[in-house]
MARSE-235520 format. One record per residue: residue in three letters; x, y, z of N, C-alpha, C, O in turn. Coordinates in steps of 0.2 Angstrom, whole numbers, plus 5000, padded with zeros to 4 digits. Layout:
# MARSE-235520
AlaXYZXYZXYZXYZ...
END
This chain:
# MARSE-235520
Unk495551574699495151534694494651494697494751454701Unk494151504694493551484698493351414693493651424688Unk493051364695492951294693492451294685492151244683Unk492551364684491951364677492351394671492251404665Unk492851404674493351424669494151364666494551374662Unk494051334670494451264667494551264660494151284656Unk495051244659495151204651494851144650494651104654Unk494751144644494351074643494650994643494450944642Unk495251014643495750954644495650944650495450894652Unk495951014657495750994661495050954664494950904668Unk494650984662493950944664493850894661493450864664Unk494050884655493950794652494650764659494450714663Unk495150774660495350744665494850714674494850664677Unk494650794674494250774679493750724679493750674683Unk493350724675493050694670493050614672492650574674Unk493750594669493950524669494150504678494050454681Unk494350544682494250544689493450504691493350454693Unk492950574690492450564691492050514690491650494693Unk492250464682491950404680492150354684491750324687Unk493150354686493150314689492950284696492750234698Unk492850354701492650344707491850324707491550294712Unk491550344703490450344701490550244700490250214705Unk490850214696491250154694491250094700491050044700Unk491750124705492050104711491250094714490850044715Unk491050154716490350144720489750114718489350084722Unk489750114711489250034708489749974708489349934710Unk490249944708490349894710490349874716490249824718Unk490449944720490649914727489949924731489949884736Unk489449944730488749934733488649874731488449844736Unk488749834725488349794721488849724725488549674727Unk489249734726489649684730489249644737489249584739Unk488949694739488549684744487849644743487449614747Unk487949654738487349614734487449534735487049504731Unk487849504738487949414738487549374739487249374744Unk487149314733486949284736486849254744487249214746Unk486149274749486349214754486649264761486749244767Unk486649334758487049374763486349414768485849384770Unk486749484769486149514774485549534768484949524768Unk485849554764485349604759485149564753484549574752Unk485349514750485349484746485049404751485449364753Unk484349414751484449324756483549294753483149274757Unk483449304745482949274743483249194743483849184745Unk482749124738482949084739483149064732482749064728Unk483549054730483649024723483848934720484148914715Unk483648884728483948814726483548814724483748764722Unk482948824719482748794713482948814707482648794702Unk483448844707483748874700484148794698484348754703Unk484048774693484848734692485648754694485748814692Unk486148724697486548724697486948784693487148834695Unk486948764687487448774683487248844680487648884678Unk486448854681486148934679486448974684486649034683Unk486448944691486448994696487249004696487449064695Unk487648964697488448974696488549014689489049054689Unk488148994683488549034678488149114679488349164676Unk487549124682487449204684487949224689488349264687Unk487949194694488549214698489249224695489549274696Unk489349194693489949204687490049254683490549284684Unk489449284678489449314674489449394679489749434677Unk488849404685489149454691489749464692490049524692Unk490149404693490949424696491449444690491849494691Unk491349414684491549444679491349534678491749574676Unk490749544679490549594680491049654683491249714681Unk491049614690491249664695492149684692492349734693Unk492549614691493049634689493249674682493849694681Unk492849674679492849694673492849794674493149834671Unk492249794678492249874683492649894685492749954684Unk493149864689493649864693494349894687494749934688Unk494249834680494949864677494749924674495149964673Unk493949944672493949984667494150044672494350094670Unk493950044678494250094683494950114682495250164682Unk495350054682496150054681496350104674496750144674Unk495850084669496150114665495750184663495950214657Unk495250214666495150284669495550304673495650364671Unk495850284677496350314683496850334676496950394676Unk497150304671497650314669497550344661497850344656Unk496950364663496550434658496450374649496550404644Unk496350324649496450294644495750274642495350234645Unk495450304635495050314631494450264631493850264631Unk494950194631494650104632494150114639493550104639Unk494550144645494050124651493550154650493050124650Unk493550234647492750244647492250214643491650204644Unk492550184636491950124633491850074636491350054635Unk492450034642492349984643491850024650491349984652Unk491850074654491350104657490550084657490050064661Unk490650104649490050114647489450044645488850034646Unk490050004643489749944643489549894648489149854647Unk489949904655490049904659489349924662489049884664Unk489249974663488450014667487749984663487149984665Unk488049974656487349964652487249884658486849884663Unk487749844656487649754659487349764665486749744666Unk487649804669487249834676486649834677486449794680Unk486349884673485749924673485249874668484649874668Unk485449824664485049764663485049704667484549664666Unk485349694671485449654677484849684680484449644681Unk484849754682484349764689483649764683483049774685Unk483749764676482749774674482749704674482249684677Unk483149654672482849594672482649574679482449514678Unk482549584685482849564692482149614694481849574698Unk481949684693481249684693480849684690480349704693Unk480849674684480549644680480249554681479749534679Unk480549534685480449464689480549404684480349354684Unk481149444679481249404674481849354675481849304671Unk482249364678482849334679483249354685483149414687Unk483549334688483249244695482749264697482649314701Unk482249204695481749214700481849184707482349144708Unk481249194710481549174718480549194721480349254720Unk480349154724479749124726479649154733479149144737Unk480549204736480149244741480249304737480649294732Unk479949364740479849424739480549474737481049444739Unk480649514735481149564735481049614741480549644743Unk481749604744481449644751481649724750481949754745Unk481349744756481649814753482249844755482349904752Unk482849824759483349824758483749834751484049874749Unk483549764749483949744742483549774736483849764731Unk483149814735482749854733483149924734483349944729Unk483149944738483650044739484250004736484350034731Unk484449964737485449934734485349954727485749994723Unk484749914725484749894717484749964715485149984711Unk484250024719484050064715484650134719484550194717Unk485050124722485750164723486050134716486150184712Unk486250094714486650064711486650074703487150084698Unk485850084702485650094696485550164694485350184688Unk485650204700485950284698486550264699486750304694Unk486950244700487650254701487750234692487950274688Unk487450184690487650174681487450244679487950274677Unk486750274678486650334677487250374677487350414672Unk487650384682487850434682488650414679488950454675Unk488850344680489250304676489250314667489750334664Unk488750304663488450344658488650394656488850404651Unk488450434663488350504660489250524659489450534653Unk489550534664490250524665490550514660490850554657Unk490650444658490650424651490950424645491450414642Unk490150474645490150514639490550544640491150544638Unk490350604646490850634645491450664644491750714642Unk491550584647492450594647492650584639493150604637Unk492250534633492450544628492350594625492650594620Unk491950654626491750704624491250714620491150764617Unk490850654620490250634617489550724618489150754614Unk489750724623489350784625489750814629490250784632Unk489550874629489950924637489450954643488950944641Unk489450984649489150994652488851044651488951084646Unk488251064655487951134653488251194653488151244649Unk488651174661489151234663489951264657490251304658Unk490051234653490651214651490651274645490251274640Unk491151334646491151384642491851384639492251364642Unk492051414631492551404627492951464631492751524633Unk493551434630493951484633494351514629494751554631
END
């Protein structure tokens, strides 16, 4: 049986695999992202306080929130891939606002390290998206023939 001939249950199975681990790989690049680290080392003490902890916040929210919706792709469950999807979109408005130079600003430069992360990260949503769908069956692949 060759991988074009699957069942469609199998392949929406596959499917929620593939979200989960696409999922794992935008949070876990994105983690590297820490304020203050090797890749992430612009300046942000002129933010207020309370802006800069509650974006940091709302990232780790972020990240945890990727983390369960992976849980409940691992256990083929409908919820992970919308909360998935929700999940890639906050992502992927995160990295427009950020070169957009709209939110946090920061008065040194984007380097170009942190610049490849954002932009791994932001096909990693893409493909998280696409997945997604997939997996509710919103759309199917192009390969994908009725058996």
């Amino acid at each position: 049986m060759t991988p074009f001939n699957l069942s469609k249950q199998t392949q929406r199975l596959d499917y929620f695999q593939k979200t989960a681990v696409s999922l794992w790989l935008l949070v876990g690049s994105f983690i590297t992202l820490v304020p203050g680290g090797l890749i992430e080392n612009r300046d942000f003490s002129h933010l207020d306080h309370w802006v800069f902890w509650g974006f940091n916040g709302f990232l780790l929210i972020l990240c945890l929130s990727g983390l369960g919706m992976s849980y409940g792709l691992l256990q083929r469950r409908r919820w992970g891939a919308w909360g998935a999807l929700g999940v890639a979109w906050l992502y992927l408005g995160v990295f427009i606002v950020d070169w957009a130079q709209v939110f946090p600003t920061s008065p040194d430069p984007m380097g170009i390290g942190l610049c490849l992360v954002e932009f791994f990260c932001a096909i990693c949503c893409v493909y998280v998206l696409i997945l997604a769908h997939r997996t509710l069956g919103h759309f199917q692949a192009p390969y994908t023939t009725s058996a």
